[in-house]
Rosetta silent file (secondary structure, phi, psi, omega in degrees, C-alpha in Angstrom):
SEQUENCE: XXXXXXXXXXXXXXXXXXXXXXXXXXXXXXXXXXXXXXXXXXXXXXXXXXXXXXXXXXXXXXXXXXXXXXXXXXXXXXXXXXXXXXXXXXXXXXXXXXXXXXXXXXXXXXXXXXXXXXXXXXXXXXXXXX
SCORE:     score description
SCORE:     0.000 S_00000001
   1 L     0.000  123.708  153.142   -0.199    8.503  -15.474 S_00000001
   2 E  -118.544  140.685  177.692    1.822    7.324  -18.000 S_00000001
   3 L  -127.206   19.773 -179.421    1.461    7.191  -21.525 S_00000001
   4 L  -118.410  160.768  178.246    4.982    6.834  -23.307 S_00000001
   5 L   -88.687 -169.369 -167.969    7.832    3.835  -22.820 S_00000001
   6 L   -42.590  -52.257 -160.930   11.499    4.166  -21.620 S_00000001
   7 L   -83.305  -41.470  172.641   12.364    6.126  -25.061 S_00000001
   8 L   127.526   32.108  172.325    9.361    8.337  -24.983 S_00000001
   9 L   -77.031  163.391  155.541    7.088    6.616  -27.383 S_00000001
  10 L   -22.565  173.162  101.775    3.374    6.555  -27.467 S_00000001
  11 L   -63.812  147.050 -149.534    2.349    3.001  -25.895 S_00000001
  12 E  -160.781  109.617 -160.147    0.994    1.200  -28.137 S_00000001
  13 L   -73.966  -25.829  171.193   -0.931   -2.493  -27.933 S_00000001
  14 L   -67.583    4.349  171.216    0.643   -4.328  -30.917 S_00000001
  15 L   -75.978  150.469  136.784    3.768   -3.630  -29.115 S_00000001
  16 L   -71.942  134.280  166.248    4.731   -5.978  -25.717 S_00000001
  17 E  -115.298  133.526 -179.837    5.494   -4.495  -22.787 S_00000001
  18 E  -128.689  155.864  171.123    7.033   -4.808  -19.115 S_00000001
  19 E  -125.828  117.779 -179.230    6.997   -3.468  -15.957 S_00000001
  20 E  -138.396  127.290  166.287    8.981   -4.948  -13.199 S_00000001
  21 E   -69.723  103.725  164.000    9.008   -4.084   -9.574 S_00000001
  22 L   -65.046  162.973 -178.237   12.531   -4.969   -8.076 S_00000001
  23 L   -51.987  138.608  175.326   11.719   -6.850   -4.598 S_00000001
  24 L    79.704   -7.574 -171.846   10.279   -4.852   -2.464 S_00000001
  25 L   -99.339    2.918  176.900    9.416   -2.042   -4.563 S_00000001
  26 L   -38.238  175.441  139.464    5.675   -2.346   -4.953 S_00000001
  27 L   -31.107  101.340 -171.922    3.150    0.626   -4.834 S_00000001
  28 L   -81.403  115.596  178.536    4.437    1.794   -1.112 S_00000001
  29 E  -130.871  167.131 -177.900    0.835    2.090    0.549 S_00000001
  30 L  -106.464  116.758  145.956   -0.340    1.403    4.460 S_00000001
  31 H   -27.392  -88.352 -156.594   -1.379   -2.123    4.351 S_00000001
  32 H   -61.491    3.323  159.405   -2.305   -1.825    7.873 S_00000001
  33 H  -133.033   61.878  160.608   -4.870    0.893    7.919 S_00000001
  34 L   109.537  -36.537 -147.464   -6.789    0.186    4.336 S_00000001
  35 L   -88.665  139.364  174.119   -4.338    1.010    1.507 S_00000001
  36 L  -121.975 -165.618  168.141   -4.121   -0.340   -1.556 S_00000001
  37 E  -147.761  174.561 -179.659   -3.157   -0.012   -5.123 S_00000001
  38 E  -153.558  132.108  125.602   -4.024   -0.646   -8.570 S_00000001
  39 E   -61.910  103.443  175.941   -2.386   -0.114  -12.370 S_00000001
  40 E  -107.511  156.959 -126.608   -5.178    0.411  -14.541 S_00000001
  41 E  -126.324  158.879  178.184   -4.892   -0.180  -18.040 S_00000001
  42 E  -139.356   94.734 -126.851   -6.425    2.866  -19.919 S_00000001
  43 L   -62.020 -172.655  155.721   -7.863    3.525  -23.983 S_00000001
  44 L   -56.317  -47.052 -169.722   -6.216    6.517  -26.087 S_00000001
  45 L   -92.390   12.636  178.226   -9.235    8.781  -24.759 S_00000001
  46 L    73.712   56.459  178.073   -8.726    7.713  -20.991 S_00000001
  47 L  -118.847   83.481  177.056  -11.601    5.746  -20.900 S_00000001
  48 L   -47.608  152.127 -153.257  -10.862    2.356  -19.055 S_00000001
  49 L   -85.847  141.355 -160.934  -11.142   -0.473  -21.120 S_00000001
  50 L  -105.575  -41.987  176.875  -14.998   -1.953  -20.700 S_00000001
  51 L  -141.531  108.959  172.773  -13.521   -5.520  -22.072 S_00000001
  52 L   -78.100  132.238 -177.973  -10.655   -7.249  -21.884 S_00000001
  53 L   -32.960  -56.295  174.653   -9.719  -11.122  -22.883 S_00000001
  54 L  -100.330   63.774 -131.826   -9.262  -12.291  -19.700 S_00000001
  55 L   -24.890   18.919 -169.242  -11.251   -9.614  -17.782 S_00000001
  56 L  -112.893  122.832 -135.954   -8.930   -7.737  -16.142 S_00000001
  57 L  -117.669  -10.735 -168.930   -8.397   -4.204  -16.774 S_00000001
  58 E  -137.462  163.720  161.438   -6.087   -3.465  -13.341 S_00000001
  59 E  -166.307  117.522 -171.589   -3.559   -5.216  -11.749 S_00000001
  60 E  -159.889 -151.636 -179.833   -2.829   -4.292   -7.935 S_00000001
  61 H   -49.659  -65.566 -104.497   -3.371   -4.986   -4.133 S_00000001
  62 H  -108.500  -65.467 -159.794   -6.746   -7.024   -5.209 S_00000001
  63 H   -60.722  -48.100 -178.446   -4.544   -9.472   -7.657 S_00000001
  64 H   -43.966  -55.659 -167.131   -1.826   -9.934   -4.850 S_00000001
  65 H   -71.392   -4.014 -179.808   -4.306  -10.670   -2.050 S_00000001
  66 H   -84.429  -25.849  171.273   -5.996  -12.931   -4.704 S_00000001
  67 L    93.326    8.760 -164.239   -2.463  -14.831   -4.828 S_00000001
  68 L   -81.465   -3.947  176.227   -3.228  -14.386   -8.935 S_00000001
  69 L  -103.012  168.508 -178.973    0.716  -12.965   -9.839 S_00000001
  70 L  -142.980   99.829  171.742    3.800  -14.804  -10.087 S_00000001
  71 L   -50.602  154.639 -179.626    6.861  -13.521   -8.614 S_00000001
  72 L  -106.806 -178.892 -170.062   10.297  -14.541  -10.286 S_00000001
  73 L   -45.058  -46.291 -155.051   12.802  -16.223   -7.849 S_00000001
  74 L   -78.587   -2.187  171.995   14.671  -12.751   -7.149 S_00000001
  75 L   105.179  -10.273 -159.961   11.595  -11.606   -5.524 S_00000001
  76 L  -104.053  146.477 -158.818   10.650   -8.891   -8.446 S_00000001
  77 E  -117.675  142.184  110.869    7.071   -8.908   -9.883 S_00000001
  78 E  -122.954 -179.327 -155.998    6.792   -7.981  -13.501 S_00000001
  79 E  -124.814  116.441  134.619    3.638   -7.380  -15.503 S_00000001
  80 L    13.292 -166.194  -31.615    2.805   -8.058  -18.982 S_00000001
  81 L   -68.829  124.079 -161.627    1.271   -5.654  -21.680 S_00000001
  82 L  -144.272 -179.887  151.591   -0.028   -6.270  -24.706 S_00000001
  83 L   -90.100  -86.028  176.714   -3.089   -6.963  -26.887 S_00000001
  84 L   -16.932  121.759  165.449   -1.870   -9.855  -27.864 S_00000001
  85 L   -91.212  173.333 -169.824   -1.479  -12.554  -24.666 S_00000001
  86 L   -44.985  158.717  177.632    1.865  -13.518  -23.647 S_00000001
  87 L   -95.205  -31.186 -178.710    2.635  -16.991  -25.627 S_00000001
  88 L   -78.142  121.437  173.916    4.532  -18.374  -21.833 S_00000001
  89 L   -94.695   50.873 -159.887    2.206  -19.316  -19.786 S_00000001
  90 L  -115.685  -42.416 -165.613    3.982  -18.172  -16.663 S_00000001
  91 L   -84.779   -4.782 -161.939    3.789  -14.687  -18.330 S_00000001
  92 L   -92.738  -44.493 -161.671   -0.191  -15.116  -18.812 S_00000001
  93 L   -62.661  -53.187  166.601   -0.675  -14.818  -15.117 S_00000001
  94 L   -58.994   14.322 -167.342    1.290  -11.219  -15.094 S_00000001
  95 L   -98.092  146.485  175.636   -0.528  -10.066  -18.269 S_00000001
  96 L  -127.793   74.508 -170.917   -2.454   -7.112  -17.926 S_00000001
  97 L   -38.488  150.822 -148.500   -4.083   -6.699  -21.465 S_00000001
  98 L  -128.640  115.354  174.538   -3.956   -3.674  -23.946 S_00000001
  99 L   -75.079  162.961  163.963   -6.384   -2.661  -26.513 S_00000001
 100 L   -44.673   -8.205  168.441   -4.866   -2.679  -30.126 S_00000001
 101 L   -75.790 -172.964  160.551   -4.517    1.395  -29.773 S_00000001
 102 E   -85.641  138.513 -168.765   -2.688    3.577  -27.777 S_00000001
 103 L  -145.295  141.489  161.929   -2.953    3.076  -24.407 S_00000001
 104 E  -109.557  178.021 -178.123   -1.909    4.687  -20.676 S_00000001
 105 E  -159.767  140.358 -169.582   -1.834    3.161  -17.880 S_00000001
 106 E  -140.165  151.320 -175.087   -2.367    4.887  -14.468 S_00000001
 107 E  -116.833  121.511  176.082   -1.491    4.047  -10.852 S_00000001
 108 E  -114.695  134.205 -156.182   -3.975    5.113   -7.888 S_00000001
 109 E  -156.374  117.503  179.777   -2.838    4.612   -4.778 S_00000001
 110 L  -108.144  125.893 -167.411   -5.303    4.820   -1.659 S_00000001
 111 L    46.681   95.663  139.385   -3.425    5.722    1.995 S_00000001
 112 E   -68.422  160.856 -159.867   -0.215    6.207    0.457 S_00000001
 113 L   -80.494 -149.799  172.442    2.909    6.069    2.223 S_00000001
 114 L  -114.762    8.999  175.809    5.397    9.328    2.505 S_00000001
 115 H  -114.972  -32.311  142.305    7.563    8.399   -0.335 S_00000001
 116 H   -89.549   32.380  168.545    4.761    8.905   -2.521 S_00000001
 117 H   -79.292  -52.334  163.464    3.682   11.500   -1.152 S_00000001
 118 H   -73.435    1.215  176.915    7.061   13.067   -1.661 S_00000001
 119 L    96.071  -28.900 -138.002    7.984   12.080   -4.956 S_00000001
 120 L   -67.387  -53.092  161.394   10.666    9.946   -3.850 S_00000001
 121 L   -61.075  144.694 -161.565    9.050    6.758   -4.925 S_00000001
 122 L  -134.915   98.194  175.788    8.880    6.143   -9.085 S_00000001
 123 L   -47.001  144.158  176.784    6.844    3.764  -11.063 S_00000001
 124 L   -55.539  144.152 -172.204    9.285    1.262  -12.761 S_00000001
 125 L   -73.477 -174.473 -156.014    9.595    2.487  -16.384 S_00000001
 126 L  -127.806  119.429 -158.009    7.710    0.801  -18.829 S_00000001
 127 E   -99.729  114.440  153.794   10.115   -1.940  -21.516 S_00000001
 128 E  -106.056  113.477 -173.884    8.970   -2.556  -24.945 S_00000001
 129 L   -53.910  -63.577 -150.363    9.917   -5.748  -25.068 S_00000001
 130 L  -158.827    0.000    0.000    8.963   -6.544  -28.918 S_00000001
């Protein structure tokens, strides 16, 4: 779970935010027998968010296999978060919306690999952008 940035602040949706996976660095789960993953976007009381602009309240394994993200050239995914959406619309596809609160965001991971099992693997910290 996280619910603070880089610095340690609250998160916080009138803020922007990013998360970017260098290449190769997704949520390490086994593909081949089931596993997936998700970032789920989460209120102040840990309640997931019941509505969202664009309805999506996660962003994981579902959105990839949907083809619905947009990688940058170097191969590195990052994701969006705000209230507010992104004004680029390149950046709309990566957005993963915010309510106007304080917010967490928590990563579940089904048949995980052994590096998160072991700590070794680390969600990318979380950039307030603006």
């Amino acid at each position: 779970m996280r619910g603070t940035d880089d610095k340690g602040a609250l998160l916080q949706g009138r803020y922007r935010y990013t998360v970017t996976f260098p290449k190769g660095a997704l949520p390490p789960v086994d593909r081949d027998r089931g596993g997936f993953w998700s970032l789920t976007m989460y209120d102040r009381d840990y309640f997931m968010l019941a509505k969202s602009s664009n309805g999506r309240t996660n962003i994981g394994t579902v959105s990839l296999d949907a083809d619905q993200l947009k990688f940058a050239a170097d191969g590195s995914l990052t994701l969006h978060l705000s209230h507010a959406s992104p004004a680029a619309k390149e950046e709309q596809a990566n957005w993963l919306p915010a309510p106007d609160d304080q917010f967490a965001l928590l990563l579940r991971t089904y048949v995980p690999s052994q590096a998160l099992l072991d700590g070794s693997y680390q969600l990318p910290k979380v950039m307030r952008s603006r």
